[in-house]
LUMDRENKE-358474 format. One record per residue (C-alpha): chain; residue number from 1; x, y, z; residue in three letters. Coordinates in steps of 0.1 Angstrom, whole numbers, plus 2048, in hexadecimal, padded with zeros to 3 digits. Layout:
// LUMDRENKE-358474
<atom cadena="A" num="NUM" c1="X" c2="Y" c3="Z" residuo="ALA"/>
...
//
This chain:
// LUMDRENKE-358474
<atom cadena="A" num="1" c1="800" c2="800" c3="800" residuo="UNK"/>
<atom cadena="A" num="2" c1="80D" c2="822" c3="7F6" residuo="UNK"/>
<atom cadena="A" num="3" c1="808" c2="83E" c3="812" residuo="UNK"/>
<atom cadena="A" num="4" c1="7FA" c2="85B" c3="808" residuo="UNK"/>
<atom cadena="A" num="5" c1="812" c2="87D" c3="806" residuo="UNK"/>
<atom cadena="A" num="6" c1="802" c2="89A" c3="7FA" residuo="UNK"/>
<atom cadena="A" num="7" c1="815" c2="8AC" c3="7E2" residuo="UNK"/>
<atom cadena="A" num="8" c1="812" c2="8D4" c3="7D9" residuo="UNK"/>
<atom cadena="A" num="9" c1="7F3" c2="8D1" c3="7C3" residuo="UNK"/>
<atom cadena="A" num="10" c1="7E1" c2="8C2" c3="7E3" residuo="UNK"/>
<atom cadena="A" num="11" c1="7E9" c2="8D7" c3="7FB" residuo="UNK"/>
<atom cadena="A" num="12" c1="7E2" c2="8F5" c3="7E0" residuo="UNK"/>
<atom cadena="A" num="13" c1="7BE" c2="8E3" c3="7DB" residuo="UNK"/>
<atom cadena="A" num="14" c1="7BA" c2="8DF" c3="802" residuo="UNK"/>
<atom cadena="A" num="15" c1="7C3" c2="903" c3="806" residuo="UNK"/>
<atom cadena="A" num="16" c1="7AA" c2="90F" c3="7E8" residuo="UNK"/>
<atom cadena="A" num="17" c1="78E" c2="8F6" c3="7F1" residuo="UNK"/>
<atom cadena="A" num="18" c1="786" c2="90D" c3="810" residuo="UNK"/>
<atom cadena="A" num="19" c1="77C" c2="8FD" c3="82F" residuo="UNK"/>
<atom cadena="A" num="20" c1="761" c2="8E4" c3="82A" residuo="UNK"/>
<atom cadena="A" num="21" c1="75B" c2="8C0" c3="820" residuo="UNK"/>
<atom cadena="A" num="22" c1="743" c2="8AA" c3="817" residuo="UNK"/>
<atom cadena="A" num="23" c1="732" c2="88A" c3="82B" residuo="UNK"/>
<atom cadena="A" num="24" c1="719" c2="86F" c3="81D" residuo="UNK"/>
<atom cadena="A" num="25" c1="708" c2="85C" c3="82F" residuo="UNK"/>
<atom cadena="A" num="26" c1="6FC" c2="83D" c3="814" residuo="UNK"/>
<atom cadena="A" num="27" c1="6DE" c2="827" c3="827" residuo="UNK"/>
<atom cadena="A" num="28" c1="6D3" c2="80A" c3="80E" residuo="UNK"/>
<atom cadena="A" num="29" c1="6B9" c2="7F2" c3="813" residuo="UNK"/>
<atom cadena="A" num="30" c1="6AF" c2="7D2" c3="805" residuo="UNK"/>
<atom cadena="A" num="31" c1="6D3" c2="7C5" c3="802" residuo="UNK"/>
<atom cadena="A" num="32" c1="6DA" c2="7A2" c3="7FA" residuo="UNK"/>
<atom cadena="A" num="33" c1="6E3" c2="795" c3="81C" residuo="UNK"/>
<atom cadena="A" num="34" c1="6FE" c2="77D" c3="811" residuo="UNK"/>
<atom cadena="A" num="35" c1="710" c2="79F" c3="802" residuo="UNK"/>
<atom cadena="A" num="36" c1="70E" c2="7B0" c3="824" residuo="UNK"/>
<atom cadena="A" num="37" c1="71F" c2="794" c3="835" residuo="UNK"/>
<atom cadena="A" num="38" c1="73D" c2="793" c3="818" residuo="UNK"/>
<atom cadena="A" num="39" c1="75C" c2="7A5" c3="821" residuo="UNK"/>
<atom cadena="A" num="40" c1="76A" c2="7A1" c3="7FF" residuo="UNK"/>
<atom cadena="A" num="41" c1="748" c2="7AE" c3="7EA" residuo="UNK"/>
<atom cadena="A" num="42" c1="74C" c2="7C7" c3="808" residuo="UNK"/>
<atom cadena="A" num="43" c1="771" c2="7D3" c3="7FF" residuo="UNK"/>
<atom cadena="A" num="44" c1="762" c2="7D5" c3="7DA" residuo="UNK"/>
<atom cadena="A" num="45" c1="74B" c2="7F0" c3="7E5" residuo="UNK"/>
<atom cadena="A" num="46" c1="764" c2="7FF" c3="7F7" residuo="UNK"/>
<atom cadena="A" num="47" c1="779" c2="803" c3="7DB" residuo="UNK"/>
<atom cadena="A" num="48" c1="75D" c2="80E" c3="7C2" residuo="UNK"/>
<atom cadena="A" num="49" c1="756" c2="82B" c3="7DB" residuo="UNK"/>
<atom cadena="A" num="50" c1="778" c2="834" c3="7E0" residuo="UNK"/>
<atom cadena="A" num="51" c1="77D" c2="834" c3="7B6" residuo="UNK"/>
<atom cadena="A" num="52" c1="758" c2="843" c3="7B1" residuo="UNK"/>
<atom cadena="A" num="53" c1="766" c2="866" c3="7CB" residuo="UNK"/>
<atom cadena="A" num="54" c1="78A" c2="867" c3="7BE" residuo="UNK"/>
<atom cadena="A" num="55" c1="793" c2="85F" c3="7E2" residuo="UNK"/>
<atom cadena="A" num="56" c1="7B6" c2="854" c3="7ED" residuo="UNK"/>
<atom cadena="A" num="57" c1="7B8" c2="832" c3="80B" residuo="UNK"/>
<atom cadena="A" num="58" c1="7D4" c2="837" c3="81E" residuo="UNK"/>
<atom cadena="A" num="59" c1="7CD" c2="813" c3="82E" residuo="UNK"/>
<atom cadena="A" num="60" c1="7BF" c2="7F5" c3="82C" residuo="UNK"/>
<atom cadena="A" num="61" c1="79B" c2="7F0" c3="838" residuo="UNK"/>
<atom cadena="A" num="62" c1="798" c2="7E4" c3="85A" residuo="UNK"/>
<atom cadena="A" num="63" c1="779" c2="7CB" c3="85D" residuo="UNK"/>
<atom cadena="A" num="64" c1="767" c2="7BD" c3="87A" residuo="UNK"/>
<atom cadena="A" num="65" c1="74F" c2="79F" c3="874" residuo="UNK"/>
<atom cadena="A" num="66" c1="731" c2="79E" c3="88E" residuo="UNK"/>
<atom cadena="A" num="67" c1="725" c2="779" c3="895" residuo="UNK"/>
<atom cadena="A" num="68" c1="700" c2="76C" c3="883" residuo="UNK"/>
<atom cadena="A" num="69" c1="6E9" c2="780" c3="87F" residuo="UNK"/>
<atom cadena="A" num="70" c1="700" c2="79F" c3="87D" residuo="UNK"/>
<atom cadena="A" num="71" c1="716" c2="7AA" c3="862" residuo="UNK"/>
<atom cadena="A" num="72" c1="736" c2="7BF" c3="85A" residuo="UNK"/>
<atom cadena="A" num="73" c1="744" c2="7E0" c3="866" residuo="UNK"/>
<atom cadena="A" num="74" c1="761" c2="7EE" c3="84D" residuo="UNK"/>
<atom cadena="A" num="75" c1="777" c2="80C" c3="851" residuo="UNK"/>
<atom cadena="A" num="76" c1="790" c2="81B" c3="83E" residuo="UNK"/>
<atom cadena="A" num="77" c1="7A9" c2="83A" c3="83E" residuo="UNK"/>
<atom cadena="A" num="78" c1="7A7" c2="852" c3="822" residuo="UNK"/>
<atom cadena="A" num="79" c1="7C0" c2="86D" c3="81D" residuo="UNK"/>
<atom cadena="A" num="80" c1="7A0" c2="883" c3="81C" residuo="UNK"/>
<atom cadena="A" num="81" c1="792" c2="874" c3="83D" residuo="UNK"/>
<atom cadena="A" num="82" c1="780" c2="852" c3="83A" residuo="UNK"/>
<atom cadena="A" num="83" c1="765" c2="836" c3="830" residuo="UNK"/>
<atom cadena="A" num="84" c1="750" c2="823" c3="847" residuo="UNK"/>
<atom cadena="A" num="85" c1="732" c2="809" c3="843" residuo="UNK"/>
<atom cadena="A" num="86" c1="71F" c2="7F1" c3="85A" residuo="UNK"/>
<atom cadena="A" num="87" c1="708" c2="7DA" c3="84A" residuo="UNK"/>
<atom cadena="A" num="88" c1="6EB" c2="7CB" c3="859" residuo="UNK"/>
<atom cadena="A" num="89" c1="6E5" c2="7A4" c3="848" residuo="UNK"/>
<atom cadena="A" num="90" c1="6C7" c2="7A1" c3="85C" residuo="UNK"/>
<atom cadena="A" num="91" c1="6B5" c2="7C0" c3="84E" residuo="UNK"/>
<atom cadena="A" num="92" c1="6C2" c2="7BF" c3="82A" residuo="UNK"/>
<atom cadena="A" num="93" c1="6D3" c2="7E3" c3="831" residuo="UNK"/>
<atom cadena="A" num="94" c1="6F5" c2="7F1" c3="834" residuo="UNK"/>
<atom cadena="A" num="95" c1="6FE" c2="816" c3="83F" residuo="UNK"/>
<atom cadena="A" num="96" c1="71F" c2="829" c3="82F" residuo="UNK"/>
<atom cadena="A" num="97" c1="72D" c2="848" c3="83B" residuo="UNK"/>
<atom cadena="A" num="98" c1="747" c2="857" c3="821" residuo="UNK"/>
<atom cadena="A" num="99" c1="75A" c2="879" c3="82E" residuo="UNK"/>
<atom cadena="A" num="100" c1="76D" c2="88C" c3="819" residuo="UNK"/>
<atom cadena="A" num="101" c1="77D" c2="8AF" c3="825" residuo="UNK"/>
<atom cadena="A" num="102" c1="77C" c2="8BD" c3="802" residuo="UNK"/>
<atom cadena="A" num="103" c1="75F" c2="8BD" c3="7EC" residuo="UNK"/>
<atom cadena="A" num="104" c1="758" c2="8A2" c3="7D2" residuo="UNK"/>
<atom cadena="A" num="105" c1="741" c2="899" c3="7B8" residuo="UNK"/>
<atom cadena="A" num="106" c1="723" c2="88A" c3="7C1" residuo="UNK"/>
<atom cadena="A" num="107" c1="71F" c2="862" c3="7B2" residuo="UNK"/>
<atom cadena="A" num="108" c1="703" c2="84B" c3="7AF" residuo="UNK"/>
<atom cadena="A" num="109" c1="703" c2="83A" c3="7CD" residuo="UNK"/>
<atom cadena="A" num="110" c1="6E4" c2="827" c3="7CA" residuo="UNK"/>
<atom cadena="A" num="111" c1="6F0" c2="815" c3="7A9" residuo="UNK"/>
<atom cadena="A" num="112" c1="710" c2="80F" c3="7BB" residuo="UNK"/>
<atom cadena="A" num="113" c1="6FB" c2="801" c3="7D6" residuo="UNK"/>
<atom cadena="A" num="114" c1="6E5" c2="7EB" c3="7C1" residuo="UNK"/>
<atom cadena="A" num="115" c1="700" c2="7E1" c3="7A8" residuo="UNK"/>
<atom cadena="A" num="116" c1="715" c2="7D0" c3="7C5" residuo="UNK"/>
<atom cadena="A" num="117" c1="6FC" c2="7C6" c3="7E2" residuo="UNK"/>
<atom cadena="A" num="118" c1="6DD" c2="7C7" c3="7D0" residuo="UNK"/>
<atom cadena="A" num="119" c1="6C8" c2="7E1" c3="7E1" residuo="UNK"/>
<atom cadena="A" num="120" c1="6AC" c2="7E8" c3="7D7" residuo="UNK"/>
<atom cadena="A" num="121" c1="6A8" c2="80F" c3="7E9" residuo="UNK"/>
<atom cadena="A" num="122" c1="6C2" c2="824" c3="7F7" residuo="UNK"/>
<atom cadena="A" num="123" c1="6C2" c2="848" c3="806" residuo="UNK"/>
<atom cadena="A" num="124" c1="6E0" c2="85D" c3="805" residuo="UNK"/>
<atom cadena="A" num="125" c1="6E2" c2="87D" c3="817" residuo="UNK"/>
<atom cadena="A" num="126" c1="6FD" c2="898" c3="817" residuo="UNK"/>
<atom cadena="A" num="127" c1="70C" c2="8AA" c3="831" residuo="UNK"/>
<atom cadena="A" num="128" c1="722" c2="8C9" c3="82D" residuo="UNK"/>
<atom cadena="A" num="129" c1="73E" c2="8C9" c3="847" residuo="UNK"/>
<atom cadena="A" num="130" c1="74E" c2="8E7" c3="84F" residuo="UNK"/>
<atom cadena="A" num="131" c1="771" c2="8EC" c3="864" residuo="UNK"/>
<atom cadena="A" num="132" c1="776" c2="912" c3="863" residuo="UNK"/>
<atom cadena="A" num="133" c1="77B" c2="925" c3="885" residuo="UNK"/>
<atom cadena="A" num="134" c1="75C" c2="92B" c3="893" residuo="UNK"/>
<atom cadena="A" num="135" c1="759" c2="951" c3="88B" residuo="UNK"/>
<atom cadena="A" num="136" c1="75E" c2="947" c3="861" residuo="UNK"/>
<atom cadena="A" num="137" c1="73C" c2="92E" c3="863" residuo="UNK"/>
<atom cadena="A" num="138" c1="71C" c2="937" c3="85B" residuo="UNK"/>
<atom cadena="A" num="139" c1="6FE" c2="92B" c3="86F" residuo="UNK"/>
//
């Protein structure tokens, strides 16, 4: 694994971006429970995501396997800040949480979703994170 350095064009777009990012939180339902209890169709998604935001792993994904009924927790280290999801076999859902602390372009998460763990409805919502001093944010 190659550790991520960034080099005078990052720090120029860090500088430039201002002082927000971006969080989504991805909740998809009607998952194909066998998929939500596979760490390797699991480390698929988290690749697709990763590609899908331009984003940059600066580890390996850490994974912790619940006993039957439960699922999978994943977690990985991005040089923009990181990728989580917990998936819930026994409902057919998972939740994601993607942060980046620049902007990015928005993907299609639900055909992500359905392509690789078949579900059949998923919500993503957006939050707009913001790490200015105090006295710079707007309320």
């Amino acid at each position: 694994m190659t550790v991520f350095q960034p080099g005078p064009e990052e720090r120029r777009s860090r500088s430039a971006s201002g002082a927000s990012g971006r969080e989504w939180i991805i909740d998809a339902y009607g998952c194909d429970p066998a998929a939500l209890r596979d760490r390797a169709r699991l480390a698929i998604l988290f690749d697709r995501l990763t590609a899908d935001f331009h984003l940059t792993a600066v580890t390996d994904p850490v994974w912790h396997t619940f006993p039957p009924p439960g699922g999978i927790t994943g977690f990985v280290v991005l040089a923009e800040s990181h990728l989580a999801c917990h998936t819930f076999p026994e409902f057919g859902s998972i939740c994601v949480n993607v942060f980046s602390c620049r902007p990015r372009d928005e993907i299609n998460a639900a055909n992500v979703m359905r392509e690789l763990l078949g579900a059949t409805h998923t919500v993503v919502r957006t939050v707009e994170r913001t790490y200015a001093p105090a006295s710079t944010v707007q309320a």
